[in-house]
C-alpha positions in Angstrom: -51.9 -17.6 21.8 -49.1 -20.3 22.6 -46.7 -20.7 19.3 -46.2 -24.3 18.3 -42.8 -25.1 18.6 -42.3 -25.5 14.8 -43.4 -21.5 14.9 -41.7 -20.2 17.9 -38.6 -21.3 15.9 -39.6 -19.6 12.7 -40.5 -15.9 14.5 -37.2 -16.8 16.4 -35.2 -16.2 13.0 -36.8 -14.0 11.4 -36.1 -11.2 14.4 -32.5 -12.7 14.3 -32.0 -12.3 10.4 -32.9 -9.0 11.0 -29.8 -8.2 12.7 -28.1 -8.4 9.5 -27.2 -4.7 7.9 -28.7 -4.3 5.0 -25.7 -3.8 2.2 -26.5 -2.4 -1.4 -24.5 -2.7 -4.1 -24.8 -2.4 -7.9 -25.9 -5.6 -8.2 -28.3 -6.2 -5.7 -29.3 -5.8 -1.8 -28.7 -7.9 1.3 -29.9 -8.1 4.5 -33.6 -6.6 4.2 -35.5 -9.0 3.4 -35.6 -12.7 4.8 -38.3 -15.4 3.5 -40.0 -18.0 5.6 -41.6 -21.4 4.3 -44.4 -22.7 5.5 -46.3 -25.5 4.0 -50.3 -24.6 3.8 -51.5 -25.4 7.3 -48.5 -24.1 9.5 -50.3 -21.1 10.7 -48.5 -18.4 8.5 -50.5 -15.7 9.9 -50.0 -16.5 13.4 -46.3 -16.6 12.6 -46.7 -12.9 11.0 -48.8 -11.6 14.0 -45.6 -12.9 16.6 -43.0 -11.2 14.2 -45.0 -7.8 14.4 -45.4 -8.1 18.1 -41.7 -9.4 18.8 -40.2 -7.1 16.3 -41.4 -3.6 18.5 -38.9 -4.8 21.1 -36.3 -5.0 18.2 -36.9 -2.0 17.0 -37.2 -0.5 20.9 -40.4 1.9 19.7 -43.8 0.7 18.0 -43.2 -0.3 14.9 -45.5 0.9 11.7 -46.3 -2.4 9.7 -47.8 -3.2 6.7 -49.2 -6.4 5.7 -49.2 -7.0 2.2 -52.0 -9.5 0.6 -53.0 -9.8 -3.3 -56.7 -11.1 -2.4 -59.6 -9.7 -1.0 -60.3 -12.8 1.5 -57.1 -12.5 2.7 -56.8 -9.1 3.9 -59.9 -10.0 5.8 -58.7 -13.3 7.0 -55.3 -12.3 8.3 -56.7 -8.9 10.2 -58.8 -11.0 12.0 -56.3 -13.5 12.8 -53.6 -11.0 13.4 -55.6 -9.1 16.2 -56.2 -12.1 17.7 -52.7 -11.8 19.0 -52.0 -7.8 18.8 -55.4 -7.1 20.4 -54.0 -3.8 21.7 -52.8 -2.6 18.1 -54.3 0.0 16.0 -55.6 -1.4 12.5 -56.8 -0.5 9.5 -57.4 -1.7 5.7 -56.7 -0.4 2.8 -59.0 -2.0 -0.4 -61.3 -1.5 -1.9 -63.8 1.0 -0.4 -62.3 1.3 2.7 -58.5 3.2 2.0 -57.0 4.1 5.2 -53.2 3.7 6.9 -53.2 2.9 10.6 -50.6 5.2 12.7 -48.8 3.9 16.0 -49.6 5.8 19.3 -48.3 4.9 22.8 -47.2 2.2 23.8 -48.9 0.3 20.9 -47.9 -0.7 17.2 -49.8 -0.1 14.0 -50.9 -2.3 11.6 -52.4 -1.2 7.6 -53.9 -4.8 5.9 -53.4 -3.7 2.3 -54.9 -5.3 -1.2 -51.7 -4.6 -3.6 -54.4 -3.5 -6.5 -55.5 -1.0 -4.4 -51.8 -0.1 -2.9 -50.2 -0.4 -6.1 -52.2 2.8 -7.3 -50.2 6.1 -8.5 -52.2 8.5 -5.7 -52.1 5.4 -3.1 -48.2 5.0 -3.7 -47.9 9.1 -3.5 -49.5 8.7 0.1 -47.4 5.6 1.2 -46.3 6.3 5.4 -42.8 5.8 6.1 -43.3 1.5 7.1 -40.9 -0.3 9.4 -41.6 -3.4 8.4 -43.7 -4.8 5.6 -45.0 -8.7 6.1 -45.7 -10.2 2.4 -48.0 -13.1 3.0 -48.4 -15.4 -0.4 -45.2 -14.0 -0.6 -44.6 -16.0 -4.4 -46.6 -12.8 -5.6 -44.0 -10.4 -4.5 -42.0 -10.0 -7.7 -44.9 -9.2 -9.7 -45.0 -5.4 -10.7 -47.7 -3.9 -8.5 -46.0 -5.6 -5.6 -42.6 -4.7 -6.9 -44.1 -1.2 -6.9 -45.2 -1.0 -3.4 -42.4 -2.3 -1.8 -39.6 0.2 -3.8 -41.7 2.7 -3.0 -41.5 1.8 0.8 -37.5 1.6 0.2 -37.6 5.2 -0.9 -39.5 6.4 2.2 -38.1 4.5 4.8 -34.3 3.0 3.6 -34.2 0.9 7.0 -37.5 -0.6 5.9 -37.4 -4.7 6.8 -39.4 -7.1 4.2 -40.6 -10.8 5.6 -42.0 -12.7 3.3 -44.1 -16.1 4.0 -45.2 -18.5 1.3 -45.7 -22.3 0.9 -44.6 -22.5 -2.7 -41.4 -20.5 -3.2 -40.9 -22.3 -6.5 -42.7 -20.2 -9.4 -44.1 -21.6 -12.7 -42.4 -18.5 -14.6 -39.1 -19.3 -13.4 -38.7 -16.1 -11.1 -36.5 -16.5 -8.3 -37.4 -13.9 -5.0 -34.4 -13.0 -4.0 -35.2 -9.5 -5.6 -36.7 -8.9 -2.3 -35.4 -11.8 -0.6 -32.2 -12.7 0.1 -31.8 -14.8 2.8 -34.3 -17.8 3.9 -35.1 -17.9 8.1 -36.4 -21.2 8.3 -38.7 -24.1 6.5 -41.2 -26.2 7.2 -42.6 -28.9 5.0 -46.1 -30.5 4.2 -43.8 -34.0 5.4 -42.5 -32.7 8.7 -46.1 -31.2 9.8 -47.7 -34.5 8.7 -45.1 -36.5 10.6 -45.6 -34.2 13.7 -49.6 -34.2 13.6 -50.4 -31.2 12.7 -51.2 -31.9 8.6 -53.5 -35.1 7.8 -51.6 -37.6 5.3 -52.5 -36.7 1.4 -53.6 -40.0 -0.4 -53.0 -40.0 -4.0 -54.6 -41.4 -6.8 -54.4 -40.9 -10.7 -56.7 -42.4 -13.6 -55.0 -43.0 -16.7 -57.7 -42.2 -19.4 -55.6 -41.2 -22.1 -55.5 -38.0 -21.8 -52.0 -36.9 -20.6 -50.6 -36.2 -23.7 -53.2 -34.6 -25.2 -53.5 -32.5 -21.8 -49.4 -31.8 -22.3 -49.7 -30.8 -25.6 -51.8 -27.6 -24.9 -50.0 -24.2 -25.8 -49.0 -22.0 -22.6 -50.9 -18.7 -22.5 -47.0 -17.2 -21.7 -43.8 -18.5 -21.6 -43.2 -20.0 -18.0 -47.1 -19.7 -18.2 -50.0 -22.2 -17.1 -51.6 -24.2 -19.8 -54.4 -22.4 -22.0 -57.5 -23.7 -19.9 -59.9 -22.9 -22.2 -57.8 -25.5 -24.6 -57.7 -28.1 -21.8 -61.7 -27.5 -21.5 -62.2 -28.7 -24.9 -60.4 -31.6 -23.9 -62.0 -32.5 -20.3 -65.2 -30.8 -20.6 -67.3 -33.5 -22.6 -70.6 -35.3 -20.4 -69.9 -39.0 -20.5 -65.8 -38.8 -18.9 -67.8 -36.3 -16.4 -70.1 -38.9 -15.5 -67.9 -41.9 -15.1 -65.5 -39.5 -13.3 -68.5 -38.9 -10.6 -69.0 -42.7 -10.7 -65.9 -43.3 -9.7 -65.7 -41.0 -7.1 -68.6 -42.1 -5.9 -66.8 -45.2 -5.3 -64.1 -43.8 -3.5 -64.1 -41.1 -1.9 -67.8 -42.1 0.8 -69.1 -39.2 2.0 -65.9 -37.2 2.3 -65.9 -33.3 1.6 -64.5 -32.7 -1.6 -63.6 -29.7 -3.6 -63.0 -29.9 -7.4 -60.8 -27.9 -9.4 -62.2 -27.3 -13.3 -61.1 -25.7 -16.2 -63.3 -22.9 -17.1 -66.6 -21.6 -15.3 -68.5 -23.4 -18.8 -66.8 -27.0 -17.1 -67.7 -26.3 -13.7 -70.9 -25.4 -14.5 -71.2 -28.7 -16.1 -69.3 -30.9 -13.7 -72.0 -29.0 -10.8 -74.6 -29.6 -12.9 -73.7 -33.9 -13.4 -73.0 -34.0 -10.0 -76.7 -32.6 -9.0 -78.2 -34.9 -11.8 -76.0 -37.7 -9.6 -78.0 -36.7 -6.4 -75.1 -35.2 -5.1 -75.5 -31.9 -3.4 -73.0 -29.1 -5.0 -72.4 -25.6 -5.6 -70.1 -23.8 -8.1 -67.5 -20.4 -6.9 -66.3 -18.9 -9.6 -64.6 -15.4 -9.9 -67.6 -13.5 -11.4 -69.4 -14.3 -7.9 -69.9 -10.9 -5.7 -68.1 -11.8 -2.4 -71.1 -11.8 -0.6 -72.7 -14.2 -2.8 -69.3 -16.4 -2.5 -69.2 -16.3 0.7 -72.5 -17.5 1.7 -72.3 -20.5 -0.1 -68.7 -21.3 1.3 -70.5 -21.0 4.3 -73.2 -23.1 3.1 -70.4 -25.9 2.4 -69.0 -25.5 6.2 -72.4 -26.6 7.2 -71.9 -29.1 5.1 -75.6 -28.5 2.9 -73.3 -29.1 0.1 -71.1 -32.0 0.0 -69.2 -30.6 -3.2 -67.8 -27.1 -3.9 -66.9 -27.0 -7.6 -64.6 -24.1 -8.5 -62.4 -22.5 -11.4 -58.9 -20.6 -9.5 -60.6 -18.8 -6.7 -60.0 -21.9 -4.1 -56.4 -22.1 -4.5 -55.2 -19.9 -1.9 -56.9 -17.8 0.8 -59.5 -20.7 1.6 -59.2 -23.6 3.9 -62.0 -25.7 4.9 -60.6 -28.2 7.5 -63.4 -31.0 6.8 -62.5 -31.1 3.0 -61.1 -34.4 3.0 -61.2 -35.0 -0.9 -59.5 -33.2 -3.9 -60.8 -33.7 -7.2 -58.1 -32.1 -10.1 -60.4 -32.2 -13.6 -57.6 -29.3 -14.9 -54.0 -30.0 -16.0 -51.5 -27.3 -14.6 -47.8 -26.7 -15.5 -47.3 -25.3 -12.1 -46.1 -27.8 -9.3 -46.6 -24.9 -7.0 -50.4 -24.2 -7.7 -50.7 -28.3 -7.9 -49.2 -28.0 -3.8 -51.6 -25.1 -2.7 -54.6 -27.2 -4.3 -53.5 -30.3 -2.7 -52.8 -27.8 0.8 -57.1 -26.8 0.9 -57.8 -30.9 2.2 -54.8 -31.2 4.5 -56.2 -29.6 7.5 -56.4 -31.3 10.8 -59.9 -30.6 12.3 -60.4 -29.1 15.7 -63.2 -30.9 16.6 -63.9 -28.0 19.6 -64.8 -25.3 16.9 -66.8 -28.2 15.0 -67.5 -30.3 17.2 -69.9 -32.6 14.8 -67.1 -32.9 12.0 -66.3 -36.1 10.7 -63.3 -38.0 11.5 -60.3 -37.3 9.5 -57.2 -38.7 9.2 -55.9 -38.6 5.4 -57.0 -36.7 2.2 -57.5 -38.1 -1.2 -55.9 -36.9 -4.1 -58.0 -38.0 -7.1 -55.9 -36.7 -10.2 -58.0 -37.3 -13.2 -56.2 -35.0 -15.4 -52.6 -35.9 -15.8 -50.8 -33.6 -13.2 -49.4 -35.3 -10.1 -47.0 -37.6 -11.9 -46.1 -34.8 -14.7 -45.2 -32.4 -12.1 -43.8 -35.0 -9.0 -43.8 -34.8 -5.8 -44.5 -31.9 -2.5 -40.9 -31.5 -1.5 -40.1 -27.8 -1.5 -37.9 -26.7 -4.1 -36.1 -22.9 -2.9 -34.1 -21.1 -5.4 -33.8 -17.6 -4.7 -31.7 -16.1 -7.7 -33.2 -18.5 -10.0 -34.2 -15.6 -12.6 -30.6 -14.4 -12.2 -28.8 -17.6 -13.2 -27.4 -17.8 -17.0 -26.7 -20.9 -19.4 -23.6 -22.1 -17.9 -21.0 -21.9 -21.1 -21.0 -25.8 -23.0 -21.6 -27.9 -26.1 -25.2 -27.0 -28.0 -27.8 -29.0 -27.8 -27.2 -32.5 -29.9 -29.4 -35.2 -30.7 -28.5 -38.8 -32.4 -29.1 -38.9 -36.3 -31.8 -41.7 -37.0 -30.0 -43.4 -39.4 -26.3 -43.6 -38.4 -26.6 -42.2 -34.6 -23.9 -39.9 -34.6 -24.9 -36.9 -32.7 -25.8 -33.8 -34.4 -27.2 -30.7 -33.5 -31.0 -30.4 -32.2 -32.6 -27.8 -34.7 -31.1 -30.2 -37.7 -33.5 -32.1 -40.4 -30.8 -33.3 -42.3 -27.6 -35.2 -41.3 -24.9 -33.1 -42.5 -22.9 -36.7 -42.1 -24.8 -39.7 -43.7 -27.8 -37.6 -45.4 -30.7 -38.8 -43.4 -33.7 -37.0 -43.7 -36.2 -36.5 -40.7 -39.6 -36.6 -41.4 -41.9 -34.0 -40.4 -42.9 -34.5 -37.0 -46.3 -35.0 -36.0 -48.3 -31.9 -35.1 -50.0 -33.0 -31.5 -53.6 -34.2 -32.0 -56.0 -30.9 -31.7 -58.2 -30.8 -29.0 -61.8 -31.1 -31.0 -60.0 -34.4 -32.1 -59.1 -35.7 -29.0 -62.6 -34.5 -28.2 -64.5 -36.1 -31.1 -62.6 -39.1 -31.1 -61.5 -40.5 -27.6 -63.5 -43.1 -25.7 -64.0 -43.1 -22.5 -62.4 -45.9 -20.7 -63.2 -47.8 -17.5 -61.3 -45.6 -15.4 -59.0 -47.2 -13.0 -57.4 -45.2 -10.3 -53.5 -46.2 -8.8 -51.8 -45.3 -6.1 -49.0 -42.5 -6.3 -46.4 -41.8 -4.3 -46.2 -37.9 -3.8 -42.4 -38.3 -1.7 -44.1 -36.6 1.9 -40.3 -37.3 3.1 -38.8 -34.3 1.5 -36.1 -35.4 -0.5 -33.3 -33.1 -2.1 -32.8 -35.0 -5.3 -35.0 -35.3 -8.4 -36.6 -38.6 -9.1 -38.0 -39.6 -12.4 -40.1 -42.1 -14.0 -38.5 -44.5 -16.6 -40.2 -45.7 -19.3 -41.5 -48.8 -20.1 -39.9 -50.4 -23.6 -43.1 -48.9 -25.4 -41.4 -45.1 -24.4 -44.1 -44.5 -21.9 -43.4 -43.6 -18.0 -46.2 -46.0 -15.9 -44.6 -45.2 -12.6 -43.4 -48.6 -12.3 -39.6 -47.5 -12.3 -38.4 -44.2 -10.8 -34.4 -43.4 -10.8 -32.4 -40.5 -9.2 -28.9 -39.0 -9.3 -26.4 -37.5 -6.9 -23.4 -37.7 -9.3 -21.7 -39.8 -6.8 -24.1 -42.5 -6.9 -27.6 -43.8 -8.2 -30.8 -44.9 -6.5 -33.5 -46.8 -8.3 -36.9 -48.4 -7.2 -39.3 -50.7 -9.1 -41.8 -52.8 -9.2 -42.3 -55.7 -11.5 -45.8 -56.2 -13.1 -48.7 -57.5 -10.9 -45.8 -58.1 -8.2 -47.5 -55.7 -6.0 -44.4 -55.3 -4.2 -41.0 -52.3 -4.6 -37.0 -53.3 -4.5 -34.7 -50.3 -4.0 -31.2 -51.1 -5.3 -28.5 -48.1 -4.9 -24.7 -48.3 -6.3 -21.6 -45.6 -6.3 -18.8 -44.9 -8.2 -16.7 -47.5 -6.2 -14.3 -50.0 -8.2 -17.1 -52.5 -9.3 -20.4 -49.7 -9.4 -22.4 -52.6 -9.2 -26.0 -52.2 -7.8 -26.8 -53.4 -4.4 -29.8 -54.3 -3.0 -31.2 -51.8 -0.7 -34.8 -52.9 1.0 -38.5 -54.5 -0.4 -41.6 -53.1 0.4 -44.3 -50.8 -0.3 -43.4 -47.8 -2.7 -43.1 -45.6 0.6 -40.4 -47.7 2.0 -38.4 -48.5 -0.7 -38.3 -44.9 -1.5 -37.1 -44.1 2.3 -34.6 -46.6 2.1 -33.2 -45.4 -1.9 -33.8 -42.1 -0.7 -31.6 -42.5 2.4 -28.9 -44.1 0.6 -28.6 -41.2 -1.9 -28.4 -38.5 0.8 -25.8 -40.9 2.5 -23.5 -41.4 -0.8 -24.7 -38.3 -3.0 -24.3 -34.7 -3.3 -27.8 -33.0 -3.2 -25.8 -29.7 -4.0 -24.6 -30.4 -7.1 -26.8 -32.5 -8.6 -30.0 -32.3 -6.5 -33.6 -30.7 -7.3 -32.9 -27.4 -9.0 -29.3 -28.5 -9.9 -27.8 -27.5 -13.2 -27.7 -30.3 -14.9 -31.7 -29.9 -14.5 -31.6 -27.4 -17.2 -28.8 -28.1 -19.6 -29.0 -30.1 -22.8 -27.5 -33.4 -22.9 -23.7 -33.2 -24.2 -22.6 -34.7 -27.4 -20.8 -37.7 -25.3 -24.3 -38.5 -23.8 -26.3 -38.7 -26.8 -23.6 -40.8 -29.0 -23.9 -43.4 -26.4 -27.7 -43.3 -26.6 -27.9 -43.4 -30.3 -25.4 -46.9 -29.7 -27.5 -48.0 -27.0 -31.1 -47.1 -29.0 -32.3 -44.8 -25.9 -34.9 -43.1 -26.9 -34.0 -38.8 -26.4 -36.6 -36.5 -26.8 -36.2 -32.5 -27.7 -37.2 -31.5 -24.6 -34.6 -34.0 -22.5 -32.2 -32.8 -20.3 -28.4 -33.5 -18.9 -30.0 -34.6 -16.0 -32.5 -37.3 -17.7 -30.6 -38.7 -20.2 -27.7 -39.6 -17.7 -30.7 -41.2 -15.6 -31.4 -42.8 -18.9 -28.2 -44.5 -19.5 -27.3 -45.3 -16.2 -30.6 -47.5 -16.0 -29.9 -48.8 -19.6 -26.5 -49.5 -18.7 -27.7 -51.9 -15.5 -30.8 -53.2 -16.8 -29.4 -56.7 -17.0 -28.5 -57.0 -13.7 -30.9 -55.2 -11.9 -33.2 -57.5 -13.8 -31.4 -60.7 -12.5 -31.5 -59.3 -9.2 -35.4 -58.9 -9.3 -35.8 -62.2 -10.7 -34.2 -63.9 -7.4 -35.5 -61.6 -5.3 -39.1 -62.6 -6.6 -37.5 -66.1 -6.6 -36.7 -65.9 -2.9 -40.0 -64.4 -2.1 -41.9 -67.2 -3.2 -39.5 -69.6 -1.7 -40.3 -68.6 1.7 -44.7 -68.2 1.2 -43.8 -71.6 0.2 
C-alpha cells in the first residue's frame, strides 16, 4: 500500500524521533514518546501500520507491538486495516471475550490490538509481555488513568519501551497537556492542508441564531474542564416545535445529502428520529445501550443508504466514518473544540467512488450548527500544547474589574467599592432551563455563513461585539503584540475589509484587502504572521489565560468597555485596541463603501 506523501513524511519522523535516548529525570522523561497529528481523514492507521513495519528494521529484530485503542470498533477497525499492510504478522486481540497477546516468531513481527478497559485490568496488567513499542491511536485518551496504567506498566517491563501516539485533537477540554507520555511532536497535518491537497472535502458552515446560546452557555459543567451537563442542555433543545422547524430548515438545505445528527440525550434523539420519520424522512437512532451487532447492522443499513439520517448521542464521534455523509447536524452545545473537530471530521471524507461506485458526488460538507457551538468555540486550527497541565499562573496583579460608579479598578470578587462606596447589585442568576423551555418562541430560523479559519492560523481571533454587547460575527480582531489585524463587514454590505497596523510611529490602520470573509481573513491573517509574534502571543499564549491588569481595566472603565468576569488579558487588549481605532477604521469603511459604489456606478 503506497504512502501518500503527507504520510511517508510522518512514518519518516517518527522512526527518526526515535533515535533520541530516552533521558529521565526527577521531573519528567524525554525521548520515549513522540506524538503525530493527523486531522480525521489522514489515514492514521495506515500511518501506524508503516511505523510497526519500518520500525523492525530500527530495532534490527521483530519488534513486539501493542496497539492501544479505548473503543471496541476501533480495535476491530485498525486490525483489519493494520494487516492490510503487515499481512505476514502474527495478531491478536485482547477485549472483551477474546484476551490473548500475539508473540513474534521468525522473521516476522507481533502485533496485540488491545481495548484499555480490558488491558487496564489488575490480572491483565500482571500478564503485560515485555512490548517494544506501544502505538496509542486516539491518542488524547492517553493521560487518562487506565491508559496511564497500561503504559507505566509497559515502562516497568521493558525500560527501552517507545510510545507513538496519533490523534487529531491534541487539545483537551480538561486542560491536560500529553506530554506525560509525549514529549516531542514528529510531524502535523491539518484539516486545511488535506483539504487544500484533495484529500478532505471543504466543511461548509452554517449557524441559526435562535436564541438559545446563552441559555445553552449557562449550563453547569458535569466537572471542572468538563463538557456541559447534556441532560440540562436537553431540557433546553429537546422541545417538538424547534425540532420541527429545525427539520424544515434542513430540508431546505441540505437536498438529499447524508447527514448525521448529534443530540443531547438518547430521550432527544429518540425524538428528533421520531420528527424526522413523521417528516418522511428515513432515519435511525445509535445510541450506546445498542448491542454492537444491533449497531452495526444499522450503520450498515445507512452505508446502503436505506436511511438517509443516522441520529446519535456520543457513539459517532470517533471510530466511525462514513465517506458519503455529506451533512452534520449539531442539536447539542459542547465546551470542547476538540469533540466539536472530530464531529465536524465524520462528513469530511473524500469518496472513493471504486469501493462505491453509485455514491453521490461530493465535494463539500455542511456544517448546520443549530446549537450555539461553532462560533463559541472558533475555528479547526490545531492548537498543541504538550505541558499544558504543567504550566502555573505566571506571578502578577489579581484579577481587577472597573467599579460601576467611579471606574477605578478594583478587585474582581468585590461588591462594594472600598473607594467611592458603590454597591453592585446582585447579579442575575442565568434563566433555568424549564424557563427557557416554557417560555422561548421559536423563531424563523435563519442560517449564516461562518468562517471556520481552514488556513490554519497561529493567532487567536475573536468576535467583537456589537454596541448592544453581543458578538454577531460581524467584527473579528486578533493580536500578535507587535501588531493588530481586524476584519468586518458593515451591515447588509455583503462584503469584508481587512485593515492591519504595528507599533510603528503613527500605529495607524492600513487597509489590507476587500472581499469575501475567506479572503479578508487570508490577507489579515497574512499580515499578522508577517508583523506578529505567534509565540508570544498566539493561540495558547499566556495572555490567553491571565486576567486583565489593573492598567487595562482603568482605561476600560474611562473608555465604558464593557469587561466581563470571565475576560481575559488577551480580550480586553483586543477590546481597547478596537475601541481605541473605531473612529478611523469607521471613516475608512465609509470611503471604502464610498469608492465601491463609485465604480458600480
Amino acid at each position: 500500500m503506497n504512502l501518500r506523501p503527507y504520510q511517508e513524511r510522518a512514518v519518516s519522523s517518527v522512526l527518526a524521533s526515535f533515535l533520541r535516548p530516552i533521558v529521565k529525570t526527577d521531573e519528567k522523561t524525554t525521548g520515549r514518546g513522540t506524538l503525530v497529528v493527523a486531522a480525521t481523514g489522514a489515514g492514521k492507521t495506515i500511518k501506524m501500520a508503516h511505523i510497526g513495519r519500518r520500525f523492525a528494521d530500527y530495532l534490527g529484530r521483530p519488534p513486539n507491538i501493542l496497539i492501544l485503542q479505548h473503543r471496541r470498533e476501533l480495535v476491530t477497525q485498525n486490525r483489519k486495516k493494520f494487516q492490510r499492510v503487515n499481512r505476514d504478522w502474527a495478531a491478536a486481540t485482547y477485549s472483551g471475550e477474546e484476551k490473548r497477546f500475539a508473540r513474534a516468531s521468525g522473521y516476522c513481527g507481533a502485533a496485540t490490538f488491545a481495548m484499555a478497559q480490558s488491558l487496564a485490568q489488575p490480572r491483565s496488567l500482571a500478564r503485560l509481555p515485555a512490548f517494544d513499542l506501544i502505538l496509542v491511536d486516539e491518542a488524547h485518551h492517553a493521560v487518562a488513568p487506565q491508559q496511564t496504567a497500561i503504559l507505566a506498566r509497559a515502562v516497568e517491563i521493558n525500560p527501552d519501551v517507545r510510545f507513538c501516539g496519533v490523534t487529531a485533537t491534541p487539545e483537551r477540554a480538561d486542560g491536560k497537556g500529553l506530554g506525560v507520555h509525549f514529549d516531542h511532536v514528529a510531524d502535523i497535518i491539518t484539516i486545511s492542508e488535506l483539504v487544500q491537497e484533495g484529500y478532505l472535502v471543504t466543511p461548509r458552515g452554517l449557524v441559526a441564531d435562535i436564541g438559545l446560546g446563552d441559555a445553552l452557555h449557562n449550563v453547569a459543567r458535569r466537572k471542572k474542564g468538563g463538557d456541559y451537563d447534556m441532560k440540562e442542555v436537553a431540557k433546553i433543545v429537546d422541545r417538538p416545535e424547534l425540532t420541527r422547524a429545525i427539520i424544515e430548515r434542513w430540508s431546505e438545505v441540505a437536498g438529499d445529502r447524508q447527514t448525521a445528527v448529534f443530540c443531547a440525550t438518547v430521550a432527544h434523539a429518540q425524538h428528533v428520529c421520531a420528527e424526522f420519520e413523521a417528516a418522511g424522512v428515513r432515519a435511525t437512532v445509535i445510541t450506546g445501550k445498542d448491542e454492537p451487532e444491533d449497531r452495526a447492522r444499522r450503520l450498515a443499513a445507512y452505508s446502503r443508504r436505506e436511511f438517509r439520517v443516522v441520529v446519535n448521542v456520543g457513539t459517532l464521534t470517533e471510530g466511525w466514518d462514513d465517506p458519503q455523509t455529506s451533512c452534520i447536524v449539531l442539536l447539542r452545545s459542547t465546551a470542547s473544540r476538540s469533540l466539536l473537530i472530530q464531529i465536524i471530521g465524520r462528513g469530511l471524507r473524500i469518496v472513493d467512488f471504486e469501493e462505491i461506485p453509485d455514491a453521490a458526488p461530493k465535494s463539500d460538507c455542511l456544517i448546520l450548527d443549530f446549537a450555539a457551538s461553532l462560533e463559541k468555540l472558533g475555528g479547526l486550527a490545531t492548537v498543541i500544547d504538550l505541558d499544558a497541565e504543567r504550566r502555573k499562573r505566571e506571578p502578577g496583579p489579581p484579577p481587577m474589574k472597573p467599579c460601576g460608579e467611579c471606574r477605578r479598578a478594583i478587585p474582581l470578587w468585590a461588591r462594594e467599592c472600598p473607594l467611592c462606596g458603590y454597591v453592585y447589585p446582585e447579579p442575575k442568576a442565568p434563566e433555568a432551563a424549564d424557563a427557557v423551555q416554557a417560555e422561548l418562541l421559536v423563531p424563523e430560523i435563519v442560517l449564516r455563513p461562518i468562517d471556520l479559519l481552514l488556513k490554519t492560523t497561529l493567532f487567536a481571533w475573536i468576535d467583537l461585539p456589537d454596541r448592544d454587547g453581543k458578538a454577531r460575527g460581524r467584527t473579528k480582531i486578533a493580536s500578535g503584540g507587535k501588531a493588530w489585524a481586524l476584519v468586518t463587514s458593515p451591515r447588509d454590505s455583503g462584503v469584508w475589509f481587512a485593515f492591519g497596523a504595528t507599533e510603528s510611529a503613527s500605529r495607524a490602520p492600513q487597509y489590507l484587502a476587500t472581499g469575501t470573509l475567506d479572503e479578508a481573513m487570508s490577507h489579515a491573517d497574512a499580515f499578522l504572521s508577517r508583523e506578529g509574534d505567534a509565540k508570544k502571543y498566539g493561540r495558547g499564549s499566556f495572555y490567553m489565560r491571565q486576567p486583565p491588569s489593573a492598567a487595562q481595566l482603568e482605561l476600560a472603565g474611562k473608555r465604558h468597555v464593557r469587561v466581563s468576569d470571565r475576560a481575559t488579558m488577551y480580550e480586553v487588549g483586543c477590546w481597547l485596541t478596537a475601541d481605541l481605532n473605531r473612529s478611523q477604521l469607521a471613516a475608512m469603511v465609509r470611503d471604502l463603501l464610498a469608492a465601491g459604489d463609485e465604480v458600480a456606478a
